[in-house]
C-alpha positions as CSV (number, residue, x, y, z in Angstrom):
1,X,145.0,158.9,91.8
2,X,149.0,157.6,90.9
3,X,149.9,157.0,87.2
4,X,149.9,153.2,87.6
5,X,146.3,153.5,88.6
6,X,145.7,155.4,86.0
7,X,147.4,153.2,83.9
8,X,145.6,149.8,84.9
9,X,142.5,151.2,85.0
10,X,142.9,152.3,81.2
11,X,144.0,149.1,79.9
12,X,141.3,147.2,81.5
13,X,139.2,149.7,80.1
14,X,140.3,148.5,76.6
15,X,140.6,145.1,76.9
16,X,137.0,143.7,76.5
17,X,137.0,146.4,73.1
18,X,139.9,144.4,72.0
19,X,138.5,141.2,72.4
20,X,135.2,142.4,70.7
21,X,137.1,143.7,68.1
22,X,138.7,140.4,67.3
23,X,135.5,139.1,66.6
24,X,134.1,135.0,66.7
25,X,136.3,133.1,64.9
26,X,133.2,131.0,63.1
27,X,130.8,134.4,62.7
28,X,130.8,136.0,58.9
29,X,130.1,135.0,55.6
30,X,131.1,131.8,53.7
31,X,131.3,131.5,50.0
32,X,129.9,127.6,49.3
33,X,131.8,126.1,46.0
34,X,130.2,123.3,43.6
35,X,131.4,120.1,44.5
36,X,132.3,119.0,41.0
37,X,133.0,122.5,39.1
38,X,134.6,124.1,41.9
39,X,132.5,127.9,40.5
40,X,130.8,130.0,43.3
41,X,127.3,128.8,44.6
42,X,126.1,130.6,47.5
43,X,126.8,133.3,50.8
44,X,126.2,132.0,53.8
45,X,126.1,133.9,56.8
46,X,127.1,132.5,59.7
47,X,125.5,134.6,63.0
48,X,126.2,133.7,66.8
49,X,122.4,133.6,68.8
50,X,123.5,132.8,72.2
51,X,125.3,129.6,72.3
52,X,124.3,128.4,69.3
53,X,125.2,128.8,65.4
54,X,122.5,129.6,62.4
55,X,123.6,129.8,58.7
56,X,121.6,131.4,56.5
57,X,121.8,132.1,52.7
58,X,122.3,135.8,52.0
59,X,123.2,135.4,48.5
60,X,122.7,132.8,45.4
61,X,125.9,133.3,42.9
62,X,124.5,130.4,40.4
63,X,124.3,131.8,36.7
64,X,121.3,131.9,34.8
65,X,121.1,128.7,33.6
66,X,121.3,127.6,37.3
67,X,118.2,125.2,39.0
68,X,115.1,126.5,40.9
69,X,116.0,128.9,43.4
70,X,113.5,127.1,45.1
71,X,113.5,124.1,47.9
72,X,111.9,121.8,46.0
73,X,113.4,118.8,47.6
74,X,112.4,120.1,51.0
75,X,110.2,118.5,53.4
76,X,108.1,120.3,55.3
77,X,107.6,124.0,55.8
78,X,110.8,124.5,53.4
79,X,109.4,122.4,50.6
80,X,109.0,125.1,48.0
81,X,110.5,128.1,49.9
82,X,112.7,130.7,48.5
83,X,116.9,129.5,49.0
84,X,117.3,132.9,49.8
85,X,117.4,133.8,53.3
86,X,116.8,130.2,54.2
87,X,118.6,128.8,57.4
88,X,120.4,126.3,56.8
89,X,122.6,125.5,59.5
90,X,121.2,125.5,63.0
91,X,121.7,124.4,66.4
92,X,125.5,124.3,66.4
93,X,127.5,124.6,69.5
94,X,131.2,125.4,70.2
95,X,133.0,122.1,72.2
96,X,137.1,123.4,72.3
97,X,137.6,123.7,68.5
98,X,135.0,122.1,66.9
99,X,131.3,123.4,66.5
100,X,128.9,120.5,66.6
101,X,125.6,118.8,68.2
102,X,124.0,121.0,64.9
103,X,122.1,120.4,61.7
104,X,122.6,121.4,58.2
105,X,120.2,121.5,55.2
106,X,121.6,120.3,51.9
107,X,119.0,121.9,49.6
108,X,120.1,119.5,46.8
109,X,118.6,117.1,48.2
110,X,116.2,118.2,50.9
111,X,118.0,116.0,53.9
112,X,118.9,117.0,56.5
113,X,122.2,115.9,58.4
114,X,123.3,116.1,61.7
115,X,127.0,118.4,61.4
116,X,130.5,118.9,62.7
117,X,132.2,122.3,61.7
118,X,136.2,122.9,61.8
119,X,138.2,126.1,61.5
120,X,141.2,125.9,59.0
121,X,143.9,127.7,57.4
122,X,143.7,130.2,60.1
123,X,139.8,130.8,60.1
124,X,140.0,131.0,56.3
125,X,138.4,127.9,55.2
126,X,135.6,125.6,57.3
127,X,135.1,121.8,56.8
128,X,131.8,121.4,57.0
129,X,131.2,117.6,57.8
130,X,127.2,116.3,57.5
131,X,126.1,112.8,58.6
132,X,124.3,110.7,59.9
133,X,124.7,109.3,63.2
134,X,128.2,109.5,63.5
135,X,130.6,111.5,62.0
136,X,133.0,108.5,60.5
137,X,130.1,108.3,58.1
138,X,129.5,111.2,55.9
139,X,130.6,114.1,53.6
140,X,132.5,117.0,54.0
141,X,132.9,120.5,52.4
142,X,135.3,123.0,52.1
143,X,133.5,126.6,52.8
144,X,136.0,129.7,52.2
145,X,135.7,133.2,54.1
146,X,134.5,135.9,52.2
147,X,134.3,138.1,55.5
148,X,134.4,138.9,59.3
149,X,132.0,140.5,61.2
């Protein structure tokens, strides 16, 4: 076998570990902000199942004085559920570089919305846009990394 077999056959060897190791650029966990206060409100994790997207909530970070840590607004098999370990975002595909055709859960306010999701700030901040319908009409957050994969 000659060196520049060798050679080829190593860095071939090492590129799909690379690539792994780079990770998806939406997967980790997001730290959610209050809208008006701006003070820490929740972990989500963000998980890859195939082609799709699911957010869950790992961790609540309201104080003690907080709301129910309950869905109360919920409809449906969520009314009254934990917020903990609750999906949240679902059915979110990657089109170029925006994630869409998803839904998210405000658990505020029990509705559901129909999503758009945007990497900024070099994968350190996601706008998180919910609507309804179309995306001219809606909301959207700011989410901030807390970590990779």
């Amino acid at each position: 076998m000659s060196v520049r077999w060798l050679c080829l056959c190593c860095a071939l060897a090492v590129l799909p570990a690379a690539g792994a190791a780079s990770g998806d650029p939406l997967s980790g966990l997001w730290m959610i902000r209050d809208q008006r206060t701006g003070e820490p409100r929740a972990l989500v994790r963000i998980d890859r199942q195939g082609d799709e997207y699911r957010g869950t909530i790992e961790k609540g970070l309201r104080g003690p004085n907080a709301e129910s840590p309950y869905c109360d607004n919920c409809e449906g098999e969520r009314r009254g559920k934990p917020l903990l370990g609750m999906t949240i975002l679902s059915g979110v595909k990657r089109r170029g570089e925006v994630y869409e055709d998803g839904e998210i859960l405000d658990p505020d306010s029990g509705k559901v919305y129909d999503c758009r999701l945007s990497l900024r700030e070099g994968g350190r901040q996601l706008q998180v846009r919910g609507f309804i319908g179309t995306p001219l009409i809606g909301e959207t957050r700011t989410w901030y990394r807390v970590e990779r994969p």
